[in-house]
Biotite code that builds the C-alpha atoms (Angstrom):
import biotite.structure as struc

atoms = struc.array([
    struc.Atom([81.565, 138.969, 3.956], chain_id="A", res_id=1, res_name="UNK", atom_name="CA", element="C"),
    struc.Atom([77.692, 139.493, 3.793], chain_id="A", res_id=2, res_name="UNK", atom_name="CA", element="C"),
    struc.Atom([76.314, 142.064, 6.407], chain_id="A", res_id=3, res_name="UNK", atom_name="CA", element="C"),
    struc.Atom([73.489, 140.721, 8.441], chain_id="A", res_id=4, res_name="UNK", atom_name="CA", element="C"),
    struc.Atom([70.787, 142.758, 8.905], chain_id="A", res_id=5, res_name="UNK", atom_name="CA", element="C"),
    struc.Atom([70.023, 143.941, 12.369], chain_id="A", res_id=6, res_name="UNK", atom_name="CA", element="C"),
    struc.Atom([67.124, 141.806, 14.160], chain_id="A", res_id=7, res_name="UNK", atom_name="CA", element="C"),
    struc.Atom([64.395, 144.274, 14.919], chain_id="A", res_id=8, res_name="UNK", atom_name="CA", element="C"),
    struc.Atom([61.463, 143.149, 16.917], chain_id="A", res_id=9, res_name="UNK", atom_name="CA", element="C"),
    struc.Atom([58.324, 143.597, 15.982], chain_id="A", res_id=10, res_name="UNK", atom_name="CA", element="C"),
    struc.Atom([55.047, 144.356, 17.586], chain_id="A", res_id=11, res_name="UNK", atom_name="CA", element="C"),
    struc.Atom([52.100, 141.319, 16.835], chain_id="A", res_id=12, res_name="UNK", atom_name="CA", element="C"),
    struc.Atom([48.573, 140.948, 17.539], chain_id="A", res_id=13, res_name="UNK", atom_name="CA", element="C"),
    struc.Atom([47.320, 137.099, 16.291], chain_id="A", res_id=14, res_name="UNK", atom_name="CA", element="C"),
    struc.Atom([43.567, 135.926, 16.268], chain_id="A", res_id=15, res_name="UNK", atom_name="CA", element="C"),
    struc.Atom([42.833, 132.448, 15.625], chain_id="A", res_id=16, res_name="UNK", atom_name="CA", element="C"),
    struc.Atom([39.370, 131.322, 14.022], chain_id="A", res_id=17, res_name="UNK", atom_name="CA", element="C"),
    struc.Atom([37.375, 130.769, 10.756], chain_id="A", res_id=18, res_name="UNK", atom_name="CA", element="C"),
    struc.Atom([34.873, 134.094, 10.878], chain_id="A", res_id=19, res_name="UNK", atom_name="CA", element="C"),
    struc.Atom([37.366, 136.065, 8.808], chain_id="A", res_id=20, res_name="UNK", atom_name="CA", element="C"),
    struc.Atom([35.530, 136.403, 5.560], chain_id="A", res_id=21, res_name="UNK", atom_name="CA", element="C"),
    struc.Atom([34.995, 140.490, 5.884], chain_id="A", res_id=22, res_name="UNK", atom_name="CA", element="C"),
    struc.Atom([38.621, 140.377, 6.875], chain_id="A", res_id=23, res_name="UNK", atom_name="CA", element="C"),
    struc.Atom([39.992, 138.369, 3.760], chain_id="A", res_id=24, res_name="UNK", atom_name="CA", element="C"),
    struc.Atom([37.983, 140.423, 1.616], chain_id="A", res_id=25, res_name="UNK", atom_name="CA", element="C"),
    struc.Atom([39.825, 143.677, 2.696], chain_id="A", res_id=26, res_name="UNK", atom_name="CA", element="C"),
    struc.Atom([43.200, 142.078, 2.777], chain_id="A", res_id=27, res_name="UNK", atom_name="CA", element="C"),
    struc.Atom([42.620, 141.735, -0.865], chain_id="A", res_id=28, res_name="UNK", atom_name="CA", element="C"),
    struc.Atom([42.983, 145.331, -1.219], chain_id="A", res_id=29, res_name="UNK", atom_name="CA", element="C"),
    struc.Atom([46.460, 145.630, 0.583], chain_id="A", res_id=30, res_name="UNK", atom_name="CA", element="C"),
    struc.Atom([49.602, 144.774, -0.887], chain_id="A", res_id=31, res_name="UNK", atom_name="CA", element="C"),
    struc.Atom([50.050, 141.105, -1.990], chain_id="A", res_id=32, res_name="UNK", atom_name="CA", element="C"),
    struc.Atom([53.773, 139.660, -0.209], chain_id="A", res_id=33, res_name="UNK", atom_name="CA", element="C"),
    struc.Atom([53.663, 136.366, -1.526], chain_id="A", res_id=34, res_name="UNK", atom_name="CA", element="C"),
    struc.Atom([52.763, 132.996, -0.422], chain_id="A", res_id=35, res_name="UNK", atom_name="CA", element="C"),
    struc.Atom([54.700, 130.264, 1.283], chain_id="A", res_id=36, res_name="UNK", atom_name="CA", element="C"),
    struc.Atom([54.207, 126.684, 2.632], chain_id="A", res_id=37, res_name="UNK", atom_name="CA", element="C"),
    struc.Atom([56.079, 125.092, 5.233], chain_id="A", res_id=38, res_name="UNK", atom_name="CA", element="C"),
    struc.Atom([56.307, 122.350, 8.278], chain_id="A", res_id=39, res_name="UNK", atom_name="CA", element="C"),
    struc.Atom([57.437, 122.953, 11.413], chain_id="A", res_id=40, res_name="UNK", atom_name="CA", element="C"),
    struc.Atom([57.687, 121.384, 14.186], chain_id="A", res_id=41, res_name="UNK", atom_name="CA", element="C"),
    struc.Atom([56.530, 123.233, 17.318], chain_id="A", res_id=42, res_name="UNK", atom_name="CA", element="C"),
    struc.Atom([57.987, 122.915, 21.087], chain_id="A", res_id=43, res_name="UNK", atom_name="CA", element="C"),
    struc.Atom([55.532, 124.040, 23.554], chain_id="A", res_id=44, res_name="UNK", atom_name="CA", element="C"),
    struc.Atom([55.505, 124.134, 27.046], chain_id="A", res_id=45, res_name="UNK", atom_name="CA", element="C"),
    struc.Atom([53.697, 125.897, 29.365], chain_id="A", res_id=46, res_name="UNK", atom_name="CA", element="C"),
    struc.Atom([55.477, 129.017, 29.998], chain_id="A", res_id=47, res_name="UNK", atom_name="CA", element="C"),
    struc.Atom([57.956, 128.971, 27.128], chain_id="A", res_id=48, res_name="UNK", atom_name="CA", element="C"),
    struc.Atom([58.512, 131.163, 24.311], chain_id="A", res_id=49, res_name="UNK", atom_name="CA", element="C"),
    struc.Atom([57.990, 130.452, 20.495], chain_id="A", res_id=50, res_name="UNK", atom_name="CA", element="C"),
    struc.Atom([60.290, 127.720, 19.938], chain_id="A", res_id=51, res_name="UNK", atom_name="CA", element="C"),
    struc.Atom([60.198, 126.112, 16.551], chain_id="A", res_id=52, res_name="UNK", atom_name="CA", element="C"),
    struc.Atom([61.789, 124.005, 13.304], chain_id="A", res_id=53, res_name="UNK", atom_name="CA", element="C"),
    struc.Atom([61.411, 124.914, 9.998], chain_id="A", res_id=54, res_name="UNK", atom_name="CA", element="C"),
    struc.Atom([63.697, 124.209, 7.095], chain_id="A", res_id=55, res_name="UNK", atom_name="CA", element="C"),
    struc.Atom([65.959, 122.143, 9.148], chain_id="A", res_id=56, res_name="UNK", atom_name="CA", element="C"),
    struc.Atom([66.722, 125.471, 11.498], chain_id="A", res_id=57, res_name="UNK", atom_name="CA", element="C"),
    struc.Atom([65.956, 125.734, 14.951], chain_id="A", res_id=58, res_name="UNK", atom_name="CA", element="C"),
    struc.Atom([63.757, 129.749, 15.464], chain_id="A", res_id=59, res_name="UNK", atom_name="CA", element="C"),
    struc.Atom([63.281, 131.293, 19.008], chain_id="A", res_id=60, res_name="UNK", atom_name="CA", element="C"),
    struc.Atom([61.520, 134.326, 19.122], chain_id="A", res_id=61, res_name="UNK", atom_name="CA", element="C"),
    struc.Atom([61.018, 135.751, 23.085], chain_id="A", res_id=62, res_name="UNK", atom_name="CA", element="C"),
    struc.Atom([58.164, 137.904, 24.470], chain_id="A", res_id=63, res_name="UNK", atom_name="CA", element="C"),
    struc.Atom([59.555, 140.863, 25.333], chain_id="A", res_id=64, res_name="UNK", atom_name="CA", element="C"),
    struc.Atom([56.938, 142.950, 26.390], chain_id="A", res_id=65, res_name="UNK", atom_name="CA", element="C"),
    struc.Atom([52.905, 143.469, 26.540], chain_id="A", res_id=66, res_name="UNK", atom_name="CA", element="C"),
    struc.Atom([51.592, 146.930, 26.506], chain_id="A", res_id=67, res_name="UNK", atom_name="CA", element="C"),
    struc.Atom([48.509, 148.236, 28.187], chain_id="A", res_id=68, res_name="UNK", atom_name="CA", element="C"),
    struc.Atom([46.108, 146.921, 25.347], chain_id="A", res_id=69, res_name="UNK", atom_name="CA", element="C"),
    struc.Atom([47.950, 143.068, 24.915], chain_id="A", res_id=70, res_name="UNK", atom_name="CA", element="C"),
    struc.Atom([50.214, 143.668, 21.792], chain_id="A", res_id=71, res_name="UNK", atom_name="CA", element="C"),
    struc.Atom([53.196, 141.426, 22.473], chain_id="A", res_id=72, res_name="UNK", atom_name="CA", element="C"),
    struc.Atom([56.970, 142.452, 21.034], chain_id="A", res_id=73, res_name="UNK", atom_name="CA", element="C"),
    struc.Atom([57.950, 139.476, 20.365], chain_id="A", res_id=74, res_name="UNK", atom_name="CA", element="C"),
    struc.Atom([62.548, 139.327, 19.553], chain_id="A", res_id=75, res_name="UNK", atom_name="CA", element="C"),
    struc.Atom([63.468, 137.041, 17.237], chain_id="A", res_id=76, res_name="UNK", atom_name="CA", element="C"),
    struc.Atom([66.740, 136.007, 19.488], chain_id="A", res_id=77, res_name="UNK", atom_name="CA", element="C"),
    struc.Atom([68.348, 132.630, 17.825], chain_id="A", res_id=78, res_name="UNK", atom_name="CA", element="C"),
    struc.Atom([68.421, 130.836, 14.236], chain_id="A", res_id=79, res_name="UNK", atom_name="CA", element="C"),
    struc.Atom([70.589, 127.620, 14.473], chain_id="A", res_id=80, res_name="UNK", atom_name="CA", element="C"),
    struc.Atom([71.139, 124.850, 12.248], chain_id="A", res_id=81, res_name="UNK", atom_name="CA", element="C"),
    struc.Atom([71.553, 121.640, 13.602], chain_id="A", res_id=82, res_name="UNK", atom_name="CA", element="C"),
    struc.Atom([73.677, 119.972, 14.938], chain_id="A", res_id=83, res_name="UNK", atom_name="CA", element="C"),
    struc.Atom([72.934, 122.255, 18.485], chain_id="A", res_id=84, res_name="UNK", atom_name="CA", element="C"),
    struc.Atom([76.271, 122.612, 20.873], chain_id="A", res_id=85, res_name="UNK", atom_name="CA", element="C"),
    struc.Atom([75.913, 122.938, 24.872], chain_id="A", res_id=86, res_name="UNK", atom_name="CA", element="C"),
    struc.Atom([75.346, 126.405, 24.930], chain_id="A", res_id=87, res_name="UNK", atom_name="CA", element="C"),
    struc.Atom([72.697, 126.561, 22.228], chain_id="A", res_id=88, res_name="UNK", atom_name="CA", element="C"),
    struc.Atom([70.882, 123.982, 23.753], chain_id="A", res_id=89, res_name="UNK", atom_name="CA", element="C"),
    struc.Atom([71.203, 126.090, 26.889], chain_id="A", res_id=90, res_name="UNK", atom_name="CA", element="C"),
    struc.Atom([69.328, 128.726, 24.651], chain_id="A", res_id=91, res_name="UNK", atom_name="CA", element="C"),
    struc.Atom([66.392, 126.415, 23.903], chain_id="A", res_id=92, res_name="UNK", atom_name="CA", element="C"),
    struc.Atom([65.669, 125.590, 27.114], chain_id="A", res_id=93, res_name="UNK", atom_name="CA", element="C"),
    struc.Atom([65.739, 128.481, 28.804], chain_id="A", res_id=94, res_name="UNK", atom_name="CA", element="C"),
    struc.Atom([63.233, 129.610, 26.011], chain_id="A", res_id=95, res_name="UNK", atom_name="CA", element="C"),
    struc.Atom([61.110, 126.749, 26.827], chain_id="A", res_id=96, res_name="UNK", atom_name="CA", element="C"),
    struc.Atom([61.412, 128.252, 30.705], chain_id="A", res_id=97, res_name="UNK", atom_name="CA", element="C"),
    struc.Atom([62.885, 124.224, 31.210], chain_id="A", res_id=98, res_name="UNK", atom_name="CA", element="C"),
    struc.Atom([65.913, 122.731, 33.276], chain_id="A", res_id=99, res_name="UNK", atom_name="CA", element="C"),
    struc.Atom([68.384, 121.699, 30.269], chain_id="A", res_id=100, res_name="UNK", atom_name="CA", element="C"),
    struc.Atom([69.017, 117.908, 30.573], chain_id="A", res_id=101, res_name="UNK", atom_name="CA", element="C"),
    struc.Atom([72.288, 116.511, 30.876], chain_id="A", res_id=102, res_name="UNK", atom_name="CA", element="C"),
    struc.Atom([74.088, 116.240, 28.011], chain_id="A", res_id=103, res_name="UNK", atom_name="CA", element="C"),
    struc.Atom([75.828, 112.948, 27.065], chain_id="A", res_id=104, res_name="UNK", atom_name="CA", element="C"),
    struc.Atom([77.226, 114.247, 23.341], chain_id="A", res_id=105, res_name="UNK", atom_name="CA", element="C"),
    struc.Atom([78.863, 117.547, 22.195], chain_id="A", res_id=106, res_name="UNK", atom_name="CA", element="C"),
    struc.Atom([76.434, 118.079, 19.790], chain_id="A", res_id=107, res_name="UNK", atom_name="CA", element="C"),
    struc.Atom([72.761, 116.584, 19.090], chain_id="A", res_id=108, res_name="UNK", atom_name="CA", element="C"),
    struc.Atom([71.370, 116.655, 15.464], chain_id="A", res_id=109, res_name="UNK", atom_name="CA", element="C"),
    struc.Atom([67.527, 117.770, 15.247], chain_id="A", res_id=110, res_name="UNK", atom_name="CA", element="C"),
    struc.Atom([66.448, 113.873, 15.711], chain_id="A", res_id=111, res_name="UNK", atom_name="CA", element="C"),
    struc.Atom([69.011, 113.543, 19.166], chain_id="A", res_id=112, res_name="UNK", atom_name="CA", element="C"),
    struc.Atom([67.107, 116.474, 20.427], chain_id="A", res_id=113, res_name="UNK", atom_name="CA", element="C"),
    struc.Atom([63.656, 115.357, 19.716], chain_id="A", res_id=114, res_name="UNK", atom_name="CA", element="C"),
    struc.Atom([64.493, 111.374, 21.588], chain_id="A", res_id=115, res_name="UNK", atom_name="CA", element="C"),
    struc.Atom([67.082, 112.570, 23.772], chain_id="A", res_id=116, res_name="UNK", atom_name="CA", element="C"),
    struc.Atom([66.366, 115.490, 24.985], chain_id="A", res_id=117, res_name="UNK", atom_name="CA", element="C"),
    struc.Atom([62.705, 116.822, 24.775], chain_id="A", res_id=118, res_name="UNK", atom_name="CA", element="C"),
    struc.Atom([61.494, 113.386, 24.539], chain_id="A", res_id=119, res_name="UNK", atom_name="CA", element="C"),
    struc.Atom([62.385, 112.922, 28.059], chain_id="A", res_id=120, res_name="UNK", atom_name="CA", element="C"),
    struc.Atom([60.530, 115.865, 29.518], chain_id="A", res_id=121, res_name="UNK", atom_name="CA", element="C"),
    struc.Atom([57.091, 115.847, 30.156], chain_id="A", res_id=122, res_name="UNK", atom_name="CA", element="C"),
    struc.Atom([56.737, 119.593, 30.252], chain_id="A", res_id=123, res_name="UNK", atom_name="CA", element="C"),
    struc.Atom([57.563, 119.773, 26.653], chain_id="A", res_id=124, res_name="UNK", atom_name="CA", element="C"),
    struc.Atom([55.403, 118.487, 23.923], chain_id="A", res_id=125, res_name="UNK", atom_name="CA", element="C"),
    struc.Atom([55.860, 118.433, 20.202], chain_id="A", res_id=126, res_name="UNK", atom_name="CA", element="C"),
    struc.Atom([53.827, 119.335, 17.868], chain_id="A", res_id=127, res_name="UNK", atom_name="CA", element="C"),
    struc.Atom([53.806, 119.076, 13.813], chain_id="A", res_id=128, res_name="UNK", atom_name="CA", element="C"),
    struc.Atom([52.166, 121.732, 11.696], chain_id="A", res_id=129, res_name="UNK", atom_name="CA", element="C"),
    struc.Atom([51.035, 122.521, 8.523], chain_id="A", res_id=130, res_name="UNK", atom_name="CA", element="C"),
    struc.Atom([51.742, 125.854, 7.351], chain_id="A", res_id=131, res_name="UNK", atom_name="CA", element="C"),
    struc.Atom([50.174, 127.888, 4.582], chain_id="A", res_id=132, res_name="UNK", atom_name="CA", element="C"),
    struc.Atom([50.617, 131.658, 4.819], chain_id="A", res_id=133, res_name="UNK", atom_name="CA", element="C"),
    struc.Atom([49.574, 134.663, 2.399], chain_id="A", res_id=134, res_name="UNK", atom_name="CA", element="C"),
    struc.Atom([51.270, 138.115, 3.055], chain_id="A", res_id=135, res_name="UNK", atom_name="CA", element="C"),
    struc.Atom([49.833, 141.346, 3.005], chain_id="A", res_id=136, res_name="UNK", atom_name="CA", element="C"),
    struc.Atom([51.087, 144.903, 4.069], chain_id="A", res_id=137, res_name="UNK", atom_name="CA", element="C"),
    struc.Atom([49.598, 148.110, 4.383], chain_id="A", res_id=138, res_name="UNK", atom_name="CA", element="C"),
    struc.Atom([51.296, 151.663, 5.642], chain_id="A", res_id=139, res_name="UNK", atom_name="CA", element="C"),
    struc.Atom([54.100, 150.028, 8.602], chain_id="A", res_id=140, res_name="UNK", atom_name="CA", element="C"),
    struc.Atom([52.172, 147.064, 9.227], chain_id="A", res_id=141, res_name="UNK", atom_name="CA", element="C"),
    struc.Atom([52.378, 143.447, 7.959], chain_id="A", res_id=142, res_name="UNK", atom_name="CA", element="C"),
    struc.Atom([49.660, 141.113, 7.611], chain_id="A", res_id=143, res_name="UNK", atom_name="CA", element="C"),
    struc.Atom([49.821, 136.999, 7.883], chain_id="A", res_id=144, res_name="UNK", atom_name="CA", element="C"),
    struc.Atom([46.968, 135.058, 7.082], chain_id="A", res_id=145, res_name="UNK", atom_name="CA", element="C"),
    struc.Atom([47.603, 131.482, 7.778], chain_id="A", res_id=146, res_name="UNK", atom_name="CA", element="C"),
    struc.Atom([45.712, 127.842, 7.254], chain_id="A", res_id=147, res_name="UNK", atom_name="CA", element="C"),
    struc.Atom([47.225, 125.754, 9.788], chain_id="A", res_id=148, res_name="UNK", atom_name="CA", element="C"),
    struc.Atom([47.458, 122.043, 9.810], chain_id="A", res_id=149, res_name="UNK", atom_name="CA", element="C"),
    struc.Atom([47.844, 120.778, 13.646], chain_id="A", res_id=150, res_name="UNK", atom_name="CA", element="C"),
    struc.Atom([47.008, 117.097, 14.163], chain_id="A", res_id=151, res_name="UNK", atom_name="CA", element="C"),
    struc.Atom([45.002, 116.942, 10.597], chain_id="A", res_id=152, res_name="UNK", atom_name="CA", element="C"),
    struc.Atom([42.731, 119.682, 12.021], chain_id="A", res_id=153, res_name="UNK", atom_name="CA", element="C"),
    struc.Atom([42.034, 122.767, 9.619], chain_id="A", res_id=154, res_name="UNK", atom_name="CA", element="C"),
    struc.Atom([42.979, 126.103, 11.941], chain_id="A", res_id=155, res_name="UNK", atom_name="CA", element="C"),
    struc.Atom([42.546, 129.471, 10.456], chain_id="A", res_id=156, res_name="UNK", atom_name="CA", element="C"),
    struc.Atom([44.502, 132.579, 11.762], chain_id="A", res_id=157, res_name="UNK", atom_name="CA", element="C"),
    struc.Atom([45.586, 135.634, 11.188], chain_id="A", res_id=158, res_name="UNK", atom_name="CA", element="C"),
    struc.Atom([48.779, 138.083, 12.471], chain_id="A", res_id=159, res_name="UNK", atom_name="CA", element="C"),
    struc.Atom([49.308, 141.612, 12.116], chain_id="A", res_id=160, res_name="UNK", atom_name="CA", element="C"),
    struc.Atom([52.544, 142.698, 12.797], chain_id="A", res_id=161, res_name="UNK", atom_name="CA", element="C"),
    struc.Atom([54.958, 146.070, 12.989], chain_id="A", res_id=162, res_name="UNK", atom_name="CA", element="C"),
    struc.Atom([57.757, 148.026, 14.391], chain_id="A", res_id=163, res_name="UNK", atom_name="CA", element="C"),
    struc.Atom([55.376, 150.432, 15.373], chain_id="A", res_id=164, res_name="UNK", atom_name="CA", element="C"),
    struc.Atom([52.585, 149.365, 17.816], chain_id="A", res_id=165, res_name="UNK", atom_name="CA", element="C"),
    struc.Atom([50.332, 152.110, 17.055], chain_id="A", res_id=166, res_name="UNK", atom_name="CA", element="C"),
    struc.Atom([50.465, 151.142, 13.243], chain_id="A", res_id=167, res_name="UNK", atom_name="CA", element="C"),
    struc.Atom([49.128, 147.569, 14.566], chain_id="A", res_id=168, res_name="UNK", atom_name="CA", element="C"),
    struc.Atom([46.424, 148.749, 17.114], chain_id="A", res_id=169, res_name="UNK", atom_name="CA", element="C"),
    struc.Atom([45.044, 150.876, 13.591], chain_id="A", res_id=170, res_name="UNK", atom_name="CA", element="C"),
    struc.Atom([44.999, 148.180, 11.628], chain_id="A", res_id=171, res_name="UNK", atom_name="CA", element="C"),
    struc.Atom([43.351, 145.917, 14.341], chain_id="A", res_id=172, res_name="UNK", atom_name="CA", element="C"),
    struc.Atom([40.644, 148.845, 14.577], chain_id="A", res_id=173, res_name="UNK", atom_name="CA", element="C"),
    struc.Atom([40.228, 149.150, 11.012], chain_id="A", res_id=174, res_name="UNK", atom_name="CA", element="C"),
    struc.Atom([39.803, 145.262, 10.629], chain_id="A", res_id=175, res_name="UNK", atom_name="CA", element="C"),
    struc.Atom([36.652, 145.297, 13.577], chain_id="A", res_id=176, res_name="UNK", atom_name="CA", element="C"),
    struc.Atom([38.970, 142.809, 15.165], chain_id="A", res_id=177, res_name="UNK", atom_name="CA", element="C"),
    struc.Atom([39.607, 145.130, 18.418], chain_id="A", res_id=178, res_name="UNK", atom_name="CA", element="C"),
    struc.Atom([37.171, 142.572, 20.657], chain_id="A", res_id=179, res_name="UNK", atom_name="CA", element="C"),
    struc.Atom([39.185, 139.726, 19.734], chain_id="A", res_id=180, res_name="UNK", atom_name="CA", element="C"),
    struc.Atom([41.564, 138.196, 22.412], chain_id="A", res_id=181, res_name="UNK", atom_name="CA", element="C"),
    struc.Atom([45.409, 138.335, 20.847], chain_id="A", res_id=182, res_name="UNK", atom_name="CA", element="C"),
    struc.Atom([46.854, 135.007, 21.358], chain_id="A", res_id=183, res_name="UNK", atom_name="CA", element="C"),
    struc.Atom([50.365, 133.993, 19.967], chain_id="A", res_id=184, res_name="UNK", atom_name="CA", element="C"),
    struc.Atom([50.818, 130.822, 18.312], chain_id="A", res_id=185, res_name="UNK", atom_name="CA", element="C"),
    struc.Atom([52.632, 128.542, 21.211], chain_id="A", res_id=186, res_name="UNK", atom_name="CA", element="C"),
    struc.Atom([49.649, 129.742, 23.372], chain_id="A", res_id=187, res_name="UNK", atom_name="CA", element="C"),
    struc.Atom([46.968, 128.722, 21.017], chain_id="A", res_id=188, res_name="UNK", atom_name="CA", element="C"),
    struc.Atom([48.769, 125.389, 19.719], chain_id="A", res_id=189, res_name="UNK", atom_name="CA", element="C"),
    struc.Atom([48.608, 124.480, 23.894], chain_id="A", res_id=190, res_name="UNK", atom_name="CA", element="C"),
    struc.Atom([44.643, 124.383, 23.489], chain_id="A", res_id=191, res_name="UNK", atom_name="CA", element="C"),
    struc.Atom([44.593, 121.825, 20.429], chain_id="A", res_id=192, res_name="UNK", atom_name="CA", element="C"),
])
């Protein structure tokens, strides 16, 4: 039987905007992880955590904690496949900080959820994007540059990301990002 590997969360700082060019040139001089494309499909509400689907999976990831100068830890705490039983669905919507609906099946493929169940809140909106992300690591942190595709708007942003917040808060330095505002991805997504 394969061993899965323990889920470690990670400490992330995000910025969001198109002034990276000084930025982009440096990450050119890290490591190179790779490149990857994707869609997801986003569920955002006001309060929630990152709930998303890619690949046909269901990803929540849970905010943790925020230190004294705004780095989130952010757990990655539940990869399903559909179709979703009760008590994963319980899961998502107490990520999405949301009264789970009454059920009427035993199960709900990704589509079910969507109509039935999000559909049906208005707390909860959906939102498609676009994903194009380059990977870059230095030392104990992990870089994410990412073009974003949210409602055929072009949205630039970048992650930086460890086990070890002070390896994150140096790299943020090093960048000249420290006077930009971190803002996670379901936060940002709720402004577009």
């Amino acid at each position: 039987m394969p061993v899965t590997p323990p889920i470690v969360p990670r400490w992330e700082w995000r910025t969001f905007g198109d002034a990276l060019g000084a930025v982009e040139a440096e990450l050119g001089r890290w490591d190179a992880g790779g490149e990857s494309e994707s869609d997801e499909l986003y569920l955002l509400s006001a309060d929630g955590d990152n709930v998303k689907i890619r690949d046909e999976l269901l990803d929540i990831k849970v905010l943790r904690e925020v230190d004294h100068g705004g780095l989130e830890r952010w757990e990655p705490t539940l990869k399903a496949s559909f179709p979703l039983d009760a008590p994963t669905l319980a899961t998502v919507f107490e990520a999405l900080r949301q009264p789970l609906p009454e059920l009427s099946r035993q199960t709900y493929s990704q589509d079910q959820l969507l109509s039935e169940l999000v559909g049906a809140s208005d707390a909860i909106r959906v939102t498609p994007v676009h994903k194009l992300r380059r990977r870059y690591s230095r030392s104990e942190c992990m870089a994410e540059l990412s073009d974003l595709g949210v409602a055929g708007r072009p949205i630039r942003t970048l992650a930086l990301e460890s086990i070890d917040p002070a390896a994150v808060t140096a790299q943020v330095a090093a960048l000249g990002l420290q006077d930009r505002v971190n803002t996670s991805v379901p936060r940002a997504l709720l402004t577009f």
